[in-house]
Steps between C-alpha positions, in 0.01 A plus 500: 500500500482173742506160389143479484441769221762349335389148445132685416697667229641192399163298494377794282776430270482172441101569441592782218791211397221215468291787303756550232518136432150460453500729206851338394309217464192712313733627253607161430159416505368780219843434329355124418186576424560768303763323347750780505796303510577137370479282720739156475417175639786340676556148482345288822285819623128624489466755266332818600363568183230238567381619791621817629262563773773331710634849554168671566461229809861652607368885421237427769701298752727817506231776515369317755786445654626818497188719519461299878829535626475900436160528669552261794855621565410695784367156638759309351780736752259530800506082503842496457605742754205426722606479917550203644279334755686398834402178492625460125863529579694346769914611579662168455739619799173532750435121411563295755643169485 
């Protein structure tokens, strides 16, 4: 495989990655709301039992996130690896003083 399969492979990853946080962050969701586990409130910080919709915002972020990166890798590695124009890049060594 070339480099450019390779990084689409990679952008694909981190989309699946950014996937499986977003239902991280829906399990700890359901956990709080459900009220599965006890929850402590630690001195100085917000505690999620108030308001945990703080994680759904996340659980979309990430599903967004992720489900964009997996369908607009192909245009993700086509920008990336996309040819140069000649005017775009000039060979310091042609400059002339």
């Amino acid at each position: 495989m070339d480099q450019h399969a390779w990084f689409g492979v990679g952008v694909r990853l981190f989309g699946i990655y950014c996937i499986f946080s977003a239902a991280q962050h829906l399990f700890y969701f359901l956990d709080i709301k459900l009220g599965f586990s006890p929850m402590y409130s630690l001195a100085g910080r917000a505690d999620p039992t108030e308001n945990p919709f703080g994680y759904f915002v996340y659980v979309i972020g990430y599903l967004l996130f992720g489900v964009g990166l997996i369908v607009l890798a192909d245009g993700i590695v086509e920008r990336a690896y996309r040819p140069m124009m000649p005017n775009e890049y000039q060979d310091p060594e042609s400059e002339s003083a």
